[in-house]
N, C-alpha and C positions, 0 to 999 in steps of 0.2 A: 479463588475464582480462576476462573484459566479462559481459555479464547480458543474459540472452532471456525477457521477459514469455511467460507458458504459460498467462496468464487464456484467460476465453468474449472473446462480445460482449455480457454481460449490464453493465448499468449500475446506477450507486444507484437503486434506483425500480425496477428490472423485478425479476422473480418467473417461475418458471417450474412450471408441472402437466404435468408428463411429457414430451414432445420440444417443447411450446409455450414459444414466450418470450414474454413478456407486456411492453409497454414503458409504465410511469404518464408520466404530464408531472411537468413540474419539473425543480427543479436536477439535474446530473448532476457529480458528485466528476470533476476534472478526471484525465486518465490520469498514472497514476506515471511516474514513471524512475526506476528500481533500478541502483544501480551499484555495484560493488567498490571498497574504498580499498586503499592499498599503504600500509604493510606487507601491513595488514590491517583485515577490517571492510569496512560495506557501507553505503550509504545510500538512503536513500527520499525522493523529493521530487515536487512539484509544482507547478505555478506561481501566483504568488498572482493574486488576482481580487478586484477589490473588492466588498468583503461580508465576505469569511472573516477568520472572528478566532479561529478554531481549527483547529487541523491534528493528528490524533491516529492514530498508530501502535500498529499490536499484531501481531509475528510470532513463528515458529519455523524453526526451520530443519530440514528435512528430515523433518519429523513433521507432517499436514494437522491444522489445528485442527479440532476436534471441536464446542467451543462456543465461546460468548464470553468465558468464564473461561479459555480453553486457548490460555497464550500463555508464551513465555518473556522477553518485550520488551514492555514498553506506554510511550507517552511520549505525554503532551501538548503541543505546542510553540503557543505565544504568540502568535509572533510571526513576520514572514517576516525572511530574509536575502536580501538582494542580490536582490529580488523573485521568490525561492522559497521554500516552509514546507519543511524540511529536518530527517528525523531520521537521524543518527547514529551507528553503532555501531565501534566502535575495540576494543571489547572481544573479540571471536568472530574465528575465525581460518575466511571460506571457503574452498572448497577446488573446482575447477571438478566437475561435475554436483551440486554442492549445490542443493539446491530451497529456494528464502526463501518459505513458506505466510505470508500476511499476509492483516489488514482494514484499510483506513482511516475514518476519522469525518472531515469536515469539517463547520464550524459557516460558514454558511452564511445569512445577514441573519439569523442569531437562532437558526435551528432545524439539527439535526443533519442529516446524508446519511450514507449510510454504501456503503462497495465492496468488497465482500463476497466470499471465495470466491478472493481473490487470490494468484497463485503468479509465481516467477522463478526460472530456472535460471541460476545463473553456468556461464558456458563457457572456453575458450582460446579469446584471442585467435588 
């Protein structure tokens, strides 16, 4: 099984009023990579950048988050691994046309970004 990102092209900092995307400057959350674990479980990561000293998760699976409160998963991770920030899940059993709704936060020389609005479909390989 493998994982198909179904985001925009919106970035941390843009905003949109009605078919307008609007782009701010500044930092931009580097793109995910969502992937399936075997047995089971799925992870989320990104690659680290120097600056970032927080990498912070929040999804559901197959239900679009509503607000910021509306999550089944939230993790803050510290720290990178093997130079990616890596969250985790072993616990959830995906199944292919699962939809993974996620946000991410990075902290970013000091101050938060956030990517907002994010989805992945696991597929067959």
């Amino acid at each position: 099984m493998q994982c198909t990102k179904l985001t925009s092209s919106a970035k941390s900092g843009d905003f949109s009023r009605g078919n307008v995307l609007f782009r701010m400057s500044g930092y931009q959350v580097p793109a995910a990579v969502v992937s399936p674990l075997l047995p089971q479980g799925f992870k989320v990561s990104i690659p680290h950048e120097e600056g970032i000293t927080l990498f912070a998760f929040h999804g559901k699976l197959n239900k679009p988050i509503v607000n910021l409160s509306d999550q089944d998963w939230a993790a803050d991770i510290i720290r990178p691994t093997k130079g990616r920030w890596v969250y985790e899940n072993r616990d959830v059993l995906v199944r292919p046309k699962d939809v993974l709704f996620y946000w991410l936060t990075v902290r970013y020389l000091g101050k938060d970004y956030h990517a907002m609005g994010q989805q992945a479909q696991f597929t067959p390989q």
